[in-house]
C-alpha positions as CSV (number, residue, x, y, z in Angstrom):
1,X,-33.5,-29.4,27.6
2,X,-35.6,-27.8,30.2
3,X,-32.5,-27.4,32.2
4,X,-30.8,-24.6,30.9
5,X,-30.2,-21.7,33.7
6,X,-31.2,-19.3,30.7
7,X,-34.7,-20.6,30.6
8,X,-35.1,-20.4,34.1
9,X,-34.1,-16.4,33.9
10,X,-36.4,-16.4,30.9
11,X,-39.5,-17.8,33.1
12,X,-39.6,-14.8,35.3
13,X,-40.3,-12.9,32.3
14,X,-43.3,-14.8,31.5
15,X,-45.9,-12.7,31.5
16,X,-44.3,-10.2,29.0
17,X,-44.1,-12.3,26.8
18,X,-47.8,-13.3,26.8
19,X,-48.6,-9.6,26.9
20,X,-47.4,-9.6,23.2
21,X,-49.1,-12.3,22.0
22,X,-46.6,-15.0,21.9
23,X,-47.1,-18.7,23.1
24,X,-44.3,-18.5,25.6
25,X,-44.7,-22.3,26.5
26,X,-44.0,-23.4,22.5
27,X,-41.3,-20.3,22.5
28,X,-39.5,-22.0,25.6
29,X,-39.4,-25.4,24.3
30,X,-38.1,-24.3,20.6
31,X,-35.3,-22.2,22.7
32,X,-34.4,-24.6,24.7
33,X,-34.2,-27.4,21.6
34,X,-32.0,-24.3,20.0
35,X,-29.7,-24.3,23.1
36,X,-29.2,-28.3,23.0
37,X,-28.2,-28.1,19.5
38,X,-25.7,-25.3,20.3
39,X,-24.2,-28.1,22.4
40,X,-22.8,-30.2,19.7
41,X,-22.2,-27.6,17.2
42,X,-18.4,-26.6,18.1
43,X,-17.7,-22.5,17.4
44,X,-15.5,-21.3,14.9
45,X,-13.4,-19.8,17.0
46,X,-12.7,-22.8,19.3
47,X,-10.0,-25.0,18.2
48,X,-9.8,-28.8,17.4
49,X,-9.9,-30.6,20.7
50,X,-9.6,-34.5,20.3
51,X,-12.4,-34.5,22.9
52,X,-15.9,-33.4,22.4
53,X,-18.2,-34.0,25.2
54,X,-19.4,-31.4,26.3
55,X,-20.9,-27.9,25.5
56,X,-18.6,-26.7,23.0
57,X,-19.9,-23.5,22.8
58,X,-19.8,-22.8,26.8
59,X,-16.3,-23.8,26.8
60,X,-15.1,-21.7,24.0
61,X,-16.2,-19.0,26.1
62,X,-12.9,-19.1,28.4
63,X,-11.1,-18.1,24.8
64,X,-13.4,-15.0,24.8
65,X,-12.4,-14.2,28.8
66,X,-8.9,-13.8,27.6
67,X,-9.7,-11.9,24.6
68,X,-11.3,-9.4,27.1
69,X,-8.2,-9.0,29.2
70,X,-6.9,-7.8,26.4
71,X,-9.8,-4.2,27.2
72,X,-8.1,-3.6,30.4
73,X,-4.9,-1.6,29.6
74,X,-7.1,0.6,27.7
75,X,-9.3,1.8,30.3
76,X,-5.9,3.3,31.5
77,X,-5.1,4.4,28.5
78,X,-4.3,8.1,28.1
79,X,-6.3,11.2,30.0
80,X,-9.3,10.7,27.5
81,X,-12.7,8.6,27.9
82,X,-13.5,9.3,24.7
83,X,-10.5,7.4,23.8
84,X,-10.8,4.3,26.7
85,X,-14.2,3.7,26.3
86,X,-14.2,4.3,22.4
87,X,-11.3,1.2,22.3
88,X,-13.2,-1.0,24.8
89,X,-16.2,-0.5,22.7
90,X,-14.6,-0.9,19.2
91,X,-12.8,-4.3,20.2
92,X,-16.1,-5.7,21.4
93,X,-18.0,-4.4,18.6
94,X,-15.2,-6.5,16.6
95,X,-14.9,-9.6,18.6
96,X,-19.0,-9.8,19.0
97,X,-20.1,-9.0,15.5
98,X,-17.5,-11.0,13.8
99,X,-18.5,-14.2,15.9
100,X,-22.2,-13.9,15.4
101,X,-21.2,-13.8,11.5
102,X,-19.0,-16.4,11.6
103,X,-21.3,-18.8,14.2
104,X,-25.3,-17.2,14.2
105,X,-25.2,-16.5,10.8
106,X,-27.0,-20.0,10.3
107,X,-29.3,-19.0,12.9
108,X,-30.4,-15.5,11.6
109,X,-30.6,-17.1,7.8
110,X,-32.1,-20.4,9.1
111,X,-35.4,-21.4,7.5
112,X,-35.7,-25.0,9.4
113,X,-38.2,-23.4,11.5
114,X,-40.7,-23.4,8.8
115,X,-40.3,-26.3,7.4
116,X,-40.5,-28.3,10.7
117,X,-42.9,-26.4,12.3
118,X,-45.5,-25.3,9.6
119,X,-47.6,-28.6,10.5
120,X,-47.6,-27.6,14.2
121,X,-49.8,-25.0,16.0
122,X,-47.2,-22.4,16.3
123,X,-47.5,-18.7,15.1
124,X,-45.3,-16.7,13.1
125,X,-44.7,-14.6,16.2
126,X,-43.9,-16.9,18.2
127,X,-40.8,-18.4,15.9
128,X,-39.6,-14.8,15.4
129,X,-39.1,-14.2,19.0
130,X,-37.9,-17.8,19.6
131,X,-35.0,-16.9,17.0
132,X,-34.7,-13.6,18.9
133,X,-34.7,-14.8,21.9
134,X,-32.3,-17.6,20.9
135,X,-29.7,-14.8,19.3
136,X,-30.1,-12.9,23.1
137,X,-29.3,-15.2,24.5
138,X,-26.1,-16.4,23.2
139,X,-24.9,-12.7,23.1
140,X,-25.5,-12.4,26.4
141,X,-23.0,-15.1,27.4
142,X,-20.8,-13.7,25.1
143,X,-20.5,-10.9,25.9
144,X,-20.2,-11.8,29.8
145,X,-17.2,-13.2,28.5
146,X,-15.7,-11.3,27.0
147,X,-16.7,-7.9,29.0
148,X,-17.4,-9.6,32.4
149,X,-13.7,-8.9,33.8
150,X,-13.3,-5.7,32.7
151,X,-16.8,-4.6,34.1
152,X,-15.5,-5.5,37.9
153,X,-12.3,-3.9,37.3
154,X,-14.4,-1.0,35.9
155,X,-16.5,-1.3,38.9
156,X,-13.6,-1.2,41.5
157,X,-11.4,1.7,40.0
158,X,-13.7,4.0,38.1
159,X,-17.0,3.2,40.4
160,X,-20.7,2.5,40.5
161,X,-21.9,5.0,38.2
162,X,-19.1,4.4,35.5
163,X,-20.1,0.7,35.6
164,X,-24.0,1.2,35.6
165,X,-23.1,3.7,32.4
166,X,-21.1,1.3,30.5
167,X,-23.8,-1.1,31.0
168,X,-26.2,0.6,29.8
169,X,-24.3,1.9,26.5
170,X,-23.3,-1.9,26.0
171,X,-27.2,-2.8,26.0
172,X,-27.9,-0.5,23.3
173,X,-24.6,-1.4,21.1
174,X,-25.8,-5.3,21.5
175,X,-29.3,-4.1,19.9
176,X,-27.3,-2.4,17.2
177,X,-24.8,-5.4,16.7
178,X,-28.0,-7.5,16.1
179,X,-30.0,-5.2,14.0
180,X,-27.4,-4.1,12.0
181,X,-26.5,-8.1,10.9
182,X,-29.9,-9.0,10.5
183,X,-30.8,-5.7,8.5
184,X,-28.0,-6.3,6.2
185,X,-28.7,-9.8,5.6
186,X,-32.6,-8.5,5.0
187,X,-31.4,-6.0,2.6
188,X,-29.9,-8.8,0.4
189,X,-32.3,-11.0,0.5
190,X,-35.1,-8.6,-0.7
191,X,-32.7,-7.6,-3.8
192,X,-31.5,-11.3,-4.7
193,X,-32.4,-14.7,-4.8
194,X,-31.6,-18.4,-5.2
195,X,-28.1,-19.0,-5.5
196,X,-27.0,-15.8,-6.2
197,X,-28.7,-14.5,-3.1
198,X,-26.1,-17.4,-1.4
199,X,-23.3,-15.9,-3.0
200,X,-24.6,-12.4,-1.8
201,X,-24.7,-13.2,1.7
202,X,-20.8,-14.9,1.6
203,X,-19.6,-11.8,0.5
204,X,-21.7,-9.5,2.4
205,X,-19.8,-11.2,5.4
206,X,-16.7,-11.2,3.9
207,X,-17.1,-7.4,3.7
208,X,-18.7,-6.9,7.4
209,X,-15.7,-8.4,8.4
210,X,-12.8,-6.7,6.6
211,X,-15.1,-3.1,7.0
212,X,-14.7,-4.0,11.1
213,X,-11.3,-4.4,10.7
214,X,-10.2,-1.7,8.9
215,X,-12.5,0.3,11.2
216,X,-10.2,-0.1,14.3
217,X,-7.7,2.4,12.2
218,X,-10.3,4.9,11.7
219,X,-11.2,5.1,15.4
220,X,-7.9,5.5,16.3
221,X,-7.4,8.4,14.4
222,X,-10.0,9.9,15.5
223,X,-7.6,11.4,18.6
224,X,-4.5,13.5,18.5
225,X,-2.0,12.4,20.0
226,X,0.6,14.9,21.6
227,X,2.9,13.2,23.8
228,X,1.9,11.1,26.6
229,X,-1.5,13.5,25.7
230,X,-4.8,12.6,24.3
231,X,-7.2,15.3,22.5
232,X,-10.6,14.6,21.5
233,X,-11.5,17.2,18.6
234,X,-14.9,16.3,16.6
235,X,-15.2,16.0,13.2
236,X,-18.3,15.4,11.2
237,X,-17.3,12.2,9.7
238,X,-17.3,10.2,13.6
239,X,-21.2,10.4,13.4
240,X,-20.6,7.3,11.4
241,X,-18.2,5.6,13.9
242,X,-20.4,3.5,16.2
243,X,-17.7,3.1,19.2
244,X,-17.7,6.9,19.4
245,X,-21.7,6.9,20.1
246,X,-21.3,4.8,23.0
247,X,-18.0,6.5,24.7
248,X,-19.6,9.7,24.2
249,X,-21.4,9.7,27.1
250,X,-18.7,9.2,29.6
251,X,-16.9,12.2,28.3
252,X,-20.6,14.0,28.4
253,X,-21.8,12.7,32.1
254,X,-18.5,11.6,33.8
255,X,-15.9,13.7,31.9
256,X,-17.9,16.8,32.0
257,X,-17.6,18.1,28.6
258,X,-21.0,19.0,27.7
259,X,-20.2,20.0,24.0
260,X,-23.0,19.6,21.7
261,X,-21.1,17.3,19.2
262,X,-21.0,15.1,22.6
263,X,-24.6,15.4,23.3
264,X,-25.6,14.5,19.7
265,X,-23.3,11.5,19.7
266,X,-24.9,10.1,23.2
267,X,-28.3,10.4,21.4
268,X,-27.0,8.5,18.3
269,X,-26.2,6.2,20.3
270,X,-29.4,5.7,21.8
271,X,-31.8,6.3,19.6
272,X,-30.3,4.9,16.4
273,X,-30.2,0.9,18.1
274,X,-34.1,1.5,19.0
275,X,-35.2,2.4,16.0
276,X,-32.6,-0.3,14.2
277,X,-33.8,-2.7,16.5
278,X,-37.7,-1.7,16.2
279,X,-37.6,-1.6,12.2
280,X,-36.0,-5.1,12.6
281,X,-38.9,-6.7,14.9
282,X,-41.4,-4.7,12.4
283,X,-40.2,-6.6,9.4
284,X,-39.3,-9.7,10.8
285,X,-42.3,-11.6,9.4
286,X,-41.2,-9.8,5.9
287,X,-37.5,-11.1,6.6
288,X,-38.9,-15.0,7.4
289,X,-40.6,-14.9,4.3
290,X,-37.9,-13.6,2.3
291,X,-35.8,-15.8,4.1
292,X,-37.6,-18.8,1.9
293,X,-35.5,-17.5,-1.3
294,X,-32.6,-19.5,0.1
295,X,-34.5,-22.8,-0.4
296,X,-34.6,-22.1,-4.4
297,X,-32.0,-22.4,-6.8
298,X,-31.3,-20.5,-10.1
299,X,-31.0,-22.8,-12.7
300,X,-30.6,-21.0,-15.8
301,X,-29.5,-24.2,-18.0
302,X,-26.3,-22.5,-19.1
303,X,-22.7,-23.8,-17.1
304,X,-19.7,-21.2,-16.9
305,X,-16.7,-22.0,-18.3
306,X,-13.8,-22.5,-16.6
307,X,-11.4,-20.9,-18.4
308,X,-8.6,-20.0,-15.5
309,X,-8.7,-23.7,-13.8
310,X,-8.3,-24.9,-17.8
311,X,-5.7,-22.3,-18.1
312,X,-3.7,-23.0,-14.7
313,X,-4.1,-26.9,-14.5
314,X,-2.1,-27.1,-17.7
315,X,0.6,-24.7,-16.5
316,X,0.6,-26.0,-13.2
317,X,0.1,-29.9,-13.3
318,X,2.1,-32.4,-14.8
319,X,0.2,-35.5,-14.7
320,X,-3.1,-36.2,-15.2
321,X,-4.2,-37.5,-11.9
322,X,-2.5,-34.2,-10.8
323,X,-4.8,-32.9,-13.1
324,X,-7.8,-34.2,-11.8
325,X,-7.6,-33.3,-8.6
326,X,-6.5,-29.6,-9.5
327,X,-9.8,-29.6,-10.8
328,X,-11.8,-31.1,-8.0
329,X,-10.2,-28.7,-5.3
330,X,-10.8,-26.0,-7.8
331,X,-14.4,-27.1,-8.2
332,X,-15.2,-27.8,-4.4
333,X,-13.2,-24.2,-3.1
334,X,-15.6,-22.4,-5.7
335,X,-19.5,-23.8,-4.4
336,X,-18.9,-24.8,-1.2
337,X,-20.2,-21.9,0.9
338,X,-18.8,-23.2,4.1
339,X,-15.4,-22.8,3.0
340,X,-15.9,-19.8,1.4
341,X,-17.4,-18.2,4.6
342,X,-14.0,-19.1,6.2
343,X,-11.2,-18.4,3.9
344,X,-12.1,-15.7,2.4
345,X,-12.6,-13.0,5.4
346,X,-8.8,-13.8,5.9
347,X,-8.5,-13.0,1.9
348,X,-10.0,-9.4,2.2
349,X,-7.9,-8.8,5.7
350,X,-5.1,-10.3,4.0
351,X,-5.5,-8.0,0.8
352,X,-6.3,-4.8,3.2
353,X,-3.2,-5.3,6.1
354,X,-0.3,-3.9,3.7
355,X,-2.3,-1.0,2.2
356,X,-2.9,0.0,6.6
357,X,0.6,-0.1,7.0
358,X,1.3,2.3,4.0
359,X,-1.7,4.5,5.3
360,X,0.2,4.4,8.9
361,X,3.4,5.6,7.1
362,X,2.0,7.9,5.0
363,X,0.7,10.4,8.1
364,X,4.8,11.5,8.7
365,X,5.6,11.2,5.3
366,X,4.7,12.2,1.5
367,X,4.1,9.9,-1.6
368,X,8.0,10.6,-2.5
369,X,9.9,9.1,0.8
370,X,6.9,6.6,0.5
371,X,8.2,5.5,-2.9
372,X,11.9,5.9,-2.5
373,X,11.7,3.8,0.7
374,X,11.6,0.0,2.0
375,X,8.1,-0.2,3.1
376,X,7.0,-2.7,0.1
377,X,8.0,-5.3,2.7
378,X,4.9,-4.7,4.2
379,X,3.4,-7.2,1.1
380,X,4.6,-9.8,3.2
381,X,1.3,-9.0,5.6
382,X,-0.4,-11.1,2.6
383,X,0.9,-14.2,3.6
384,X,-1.6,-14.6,6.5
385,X,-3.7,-15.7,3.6
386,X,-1.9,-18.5,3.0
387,X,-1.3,-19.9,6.9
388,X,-5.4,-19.8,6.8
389,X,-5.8,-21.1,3.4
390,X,-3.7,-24.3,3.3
391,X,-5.5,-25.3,6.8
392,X,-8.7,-24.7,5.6
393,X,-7.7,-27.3,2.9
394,X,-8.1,-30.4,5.4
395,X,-11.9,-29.0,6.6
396,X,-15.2,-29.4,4.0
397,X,-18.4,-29.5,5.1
398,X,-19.0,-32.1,2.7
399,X,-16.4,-34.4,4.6
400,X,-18.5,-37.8,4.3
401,X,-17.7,-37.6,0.8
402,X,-14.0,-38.6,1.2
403,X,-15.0,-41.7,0.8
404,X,-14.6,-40.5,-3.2
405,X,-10.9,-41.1,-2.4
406,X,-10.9,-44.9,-2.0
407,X,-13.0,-45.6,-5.3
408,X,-10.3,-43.8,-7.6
409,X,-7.4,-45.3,-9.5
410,X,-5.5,-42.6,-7.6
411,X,-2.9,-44.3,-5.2
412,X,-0.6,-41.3,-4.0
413,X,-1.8,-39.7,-1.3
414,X,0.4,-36.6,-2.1
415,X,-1.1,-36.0,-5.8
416,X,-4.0,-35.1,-3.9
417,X,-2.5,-32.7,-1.7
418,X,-0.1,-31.0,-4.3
419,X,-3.5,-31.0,-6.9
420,X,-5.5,-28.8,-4.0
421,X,-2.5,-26.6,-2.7
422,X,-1.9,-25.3,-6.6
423,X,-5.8,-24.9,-6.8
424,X,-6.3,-23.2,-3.7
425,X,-2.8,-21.0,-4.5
426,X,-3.9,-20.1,-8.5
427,X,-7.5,-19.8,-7.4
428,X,-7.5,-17.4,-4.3
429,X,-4.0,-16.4,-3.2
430,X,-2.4,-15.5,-6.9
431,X,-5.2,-12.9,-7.7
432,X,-4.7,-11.0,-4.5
433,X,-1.2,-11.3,-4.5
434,X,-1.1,-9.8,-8.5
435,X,-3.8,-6.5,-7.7
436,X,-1.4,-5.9,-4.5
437,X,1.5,-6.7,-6.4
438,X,0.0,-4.1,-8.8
439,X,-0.7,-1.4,-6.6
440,X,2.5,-1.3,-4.8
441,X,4.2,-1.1,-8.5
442,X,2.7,2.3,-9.2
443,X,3.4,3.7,-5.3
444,X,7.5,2.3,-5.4
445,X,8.0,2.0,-9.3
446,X,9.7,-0.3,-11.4
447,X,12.9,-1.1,-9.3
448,X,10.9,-3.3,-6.4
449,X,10.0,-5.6,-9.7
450,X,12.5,-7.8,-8.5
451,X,11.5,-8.2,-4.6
452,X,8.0,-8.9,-5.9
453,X,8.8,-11.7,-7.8
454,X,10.9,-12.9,-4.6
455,X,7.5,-12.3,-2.7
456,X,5.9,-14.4,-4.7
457,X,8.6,-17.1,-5.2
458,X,8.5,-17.1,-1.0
459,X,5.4,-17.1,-1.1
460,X,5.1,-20.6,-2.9
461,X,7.7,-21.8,-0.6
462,X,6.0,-21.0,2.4
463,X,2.5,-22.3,1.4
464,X,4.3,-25.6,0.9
465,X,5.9,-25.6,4.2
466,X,2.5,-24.6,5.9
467,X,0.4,-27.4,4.5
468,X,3.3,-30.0,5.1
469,X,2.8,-29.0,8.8
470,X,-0.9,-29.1,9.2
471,X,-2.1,-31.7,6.7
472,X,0.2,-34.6,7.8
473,X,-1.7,-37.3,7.2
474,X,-5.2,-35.9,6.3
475,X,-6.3,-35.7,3.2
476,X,-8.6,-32.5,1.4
477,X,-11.6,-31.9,2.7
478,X,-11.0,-35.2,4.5
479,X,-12.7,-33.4,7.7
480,X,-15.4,-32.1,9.4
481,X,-15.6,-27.8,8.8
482,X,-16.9,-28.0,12.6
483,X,-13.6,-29.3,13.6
484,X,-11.3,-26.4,11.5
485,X,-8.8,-25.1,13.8
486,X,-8.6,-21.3,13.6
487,X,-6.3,-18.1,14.8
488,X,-5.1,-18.5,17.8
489,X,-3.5,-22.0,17.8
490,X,0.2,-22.6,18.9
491,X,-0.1,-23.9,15.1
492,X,-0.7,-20.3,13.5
493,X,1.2,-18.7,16.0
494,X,4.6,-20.2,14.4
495,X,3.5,-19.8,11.1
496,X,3.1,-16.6,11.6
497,X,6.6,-16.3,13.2
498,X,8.1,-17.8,10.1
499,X,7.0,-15.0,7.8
500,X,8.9,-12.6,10.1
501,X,11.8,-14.7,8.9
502,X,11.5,-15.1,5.5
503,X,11.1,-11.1,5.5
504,X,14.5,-10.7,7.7
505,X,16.5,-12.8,5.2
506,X,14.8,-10.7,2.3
507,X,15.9,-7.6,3.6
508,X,19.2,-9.0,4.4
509,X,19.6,-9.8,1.5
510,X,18.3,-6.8,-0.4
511,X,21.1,-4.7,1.0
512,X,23.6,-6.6,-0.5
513,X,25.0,-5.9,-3.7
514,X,23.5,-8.5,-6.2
515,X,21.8,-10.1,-3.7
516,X,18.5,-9.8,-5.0
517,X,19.4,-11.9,-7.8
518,X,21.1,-14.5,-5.6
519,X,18.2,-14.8,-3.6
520,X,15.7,-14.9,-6.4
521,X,18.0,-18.6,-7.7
522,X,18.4,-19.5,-4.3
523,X,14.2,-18.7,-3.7
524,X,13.9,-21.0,-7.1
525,X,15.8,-23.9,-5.7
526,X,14.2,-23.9,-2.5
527,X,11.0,-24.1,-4.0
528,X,11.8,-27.0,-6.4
529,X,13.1,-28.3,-3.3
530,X,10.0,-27.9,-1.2
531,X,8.0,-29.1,-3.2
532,X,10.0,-32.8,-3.9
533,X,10.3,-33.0,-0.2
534,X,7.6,-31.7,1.8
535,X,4.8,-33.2,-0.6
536,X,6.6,-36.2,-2.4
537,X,5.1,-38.0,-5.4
538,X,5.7,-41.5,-3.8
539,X,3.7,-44.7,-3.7
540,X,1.4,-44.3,-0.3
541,X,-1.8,-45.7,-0.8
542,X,-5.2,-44.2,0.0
543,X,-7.6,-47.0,0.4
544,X,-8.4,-47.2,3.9
């Protein structure tokens, strides 16, 4: 524990540490019991290895080196270092901000501290820069990763000063990426409380992560494009685009536009993490104490009723232990946080991808060719949903309770899985599906009614194909959340390729005359089909 070459770089600042009052020898060994637990806790975005010795989190790492190859190319992008340093800056605000959500939430929102330490002689400020410390540290390495590469080939090509400036902007957008989390998070927690202050937080990261997204078209069209030319004209509204801040300053310092939109931008980009990152050291005692809200829960006596999983179960299920595990899956999906936390960023991106498409269209076009062309194809962006959902159905972080399974009269293994496919597919896909369905109804009218209810039908048939692939022998919620294997697997990557070909057979098919219909019976049989062969009600039993 008191190996860690972090600690070691951590000792020679020592003394200033002590010069604010902090205990640096109980900070230290807190730290470095934070950085051994880091050890066995595997990152979301590393996928299932069937070894796991090892320092998970060091070696997802390498997947975060070739994420940052991906910055390269753009630093060669176009005359403009507004526009190269704006992308580099956006794609690591992305790839850093969404990983501390999806990993160091747990460790901004943790309140273990307290509860294990309030016995021992350890102050308040001392925990808070532990957890500070703890949340520097593993940015740090992070962001190595991911902006290590491109910083040498910065440094060889564009030269010292380029490279000590794009240091020095990435310092300050790694205070704002970390005050502008825990801020949020503080926000919440001072307005709710108990459960619903839980709930709160899921969907505060749900929305941090679609906002990010979305945000990458925003930046982009921030430039005009004429050509193989790149024009940087300011606008009012890029004050609130945080790449822009910190890419400012090369087209200020390096690029020698000394405009005073440029100038006010630079400062932005300065001053606003240090004061973000101040007010969040102020209130951090006010944060920790808040932070205790999460160890109550509203209990209010009264239990919602579930009048959709009611509703679907009897459309949906035939049998009763069909039934019964429809509602379990329904159940579980709806409390458990973890899963939650996981799925349903790929639910809001998911929702959001199709409308971006339609925005990108609409820039050459009007409302008119929008609606008297083909691009309600683009729906079919929505089925990255289900490639995340139906492998998300294997994972829980209640997994120790499948032991349930063995103690039921249910003896088909695939009951179980058809029960939680039709819950997960009526609970979180189907509502999605129906408000885009809905929207791209009044943008193309009546006459892609049709198509939609192809979509949908498709839709069904891939989801059934997908979890026939990834489930195999596991059974829901059968496995450790830690061990969920995420984007970026050879898995996903031909799932995804199969979309692209149940869209090239729609289309096909579309410009055939009748063919809709055909397709739609066809689509129908398939289904039925899918669904008698991929996931079988047979005798298999589940008693291990």
């Amino acid at each position: 524990m008191n190996n860690f070459r972090s600690l070691r770089i951590l000792d020679k600042f020592k003394s200033v540490f002590q010069a604010f009052g902090i205990d640096y020898s109980a900070m230290r060994t807190i730290v470095g019991l934070k950085l051994t637990m880091d050890e066995r806790r595997v990152p979301v975005i590393f996928s299932q290895t069937k070894l796991k010795e090892g320092n998970q989190f060091i070696k997802s790492l390498g997947l975060y080196v070739l994420y940052g190859l991906v910055t390269i190319p753009f630093l060669f992008f176009g005359d403009s270092l507004m526009l190269q340093l704006g992308l580099v800056y956006g794609i690591a605000m992305f790839m850093i901000m969404t990983s501390l959500i999806a990993d160091f939430s747990s460790v901004l929102l943790d309140v273990r501290d307290r509860v294990l330490l309030a016995a021992a002689p350890v102050n308040d400020r001392t925990l808070n820069a532990a957890k500070l410390v703890h949340v520097c540290i593993y940015m740090t390495l992070l962001t190595i990763a991911l902006l290590g590469i491109p910083a040498i080939v910065m440094l060889a090509t564009k030269g010292i000063v380029f490279f000590l400036l794009f240091v020095v902007m990435l310092f300050f957008l790694l205070l704002l990426i970390i005050a502008l989390t825990a801020m949020t998070y503080m926000i919440m927690l001072r307005v709710f409380d108990g459960e619903r202050l839980k709930d709160m937080i899921n969907y505060v990261q749900i929305l941090l992560s679609v906002g990010i997204f979305v945000g990458y078209q925003v930046l982009i069209r921030s430039f005009d494009f004429v050509g193989l030319s790149v024009t940087y004209v300011f606008k009012w509204w890029h004050f609130f685009i945080p790449p822009l801040w910190f890419s400012a300053p090369f087209e200020w310092l390096i690029g020698g536009n000394s405009s005073t939109s440029l100038i006010v931008l630079t400062i932005a980009g300065i001053v606003i993490p240090i004061v973000a990152i101040s007010v969040y050291i102020r209130k951090m005692p006010l944060f920790e104490r808040d932070l205790q809200k999460l160890m109550s829960e509203a209990r209010d006596g009264k239990r919602q009723r579930a009048f959709l999983m009611t509703l679907w179960e009897r459309i949906l299920c035939r049998s009763g232990e069909e039934r019964a595990c429809f509602r379990f899956s329904w159940q579980l999906m709806k409390r458990e946080r973890d899963f939650k936390l996981k799925v349903y960023p790929s639910l809001g991106i998911g929702f959001v991808a199709p409308f971006l498409f339609l925005y990108i269209f609409l820039e050459d076009a009007t409302l008119k060719d929008l609606a008297e062309s083909n691009t309600y194809f683009m729906i079919y962006f929505g089925f990255l949903i289900i490639s995340s959902l139906t492998m998300m159905l294997n994972y829980s972080g209640k997994y120790k309770g499948a032991w349930l399974y063995s103690v039921t009269p249910i003896t088909h293994a695939s009951v179980l899985k058809r029960g939680a496919l039709k819950a997960s597919l009526a609970q979180l896909f189907l509502p999605v599906y129906l408000l885009q369905a809905l929207i791209f109804g009044v943008f193309f009218g009546w006459r892609i009614v049709p198509d939609l209810v192809i979509i949908l039908i498709s839709a069904i048939v891939y989801a059934v194909v997908c979890y026939s692939i990834v489930s195999k022998d596991t059974l829901p919620f059968s496995r450790p959340m830690g061990e969920s294997i995420q984007s970026g697997t050879a898995k996903q990557f031909v799932l995804m390729l199969l979309i692209g070909g149940f869209v090239l057979v729609h289309i096909i098919m579309s410009k055939i005359p009748y063919g809709a219909a055909v397709y739609a019976l066809v689509a129908l049989i398939i289904c039925w089909l899918s669904w008698k062969t991929l996931l079988p009600v047979k005798k298999k039993t589940i008693i291990h």
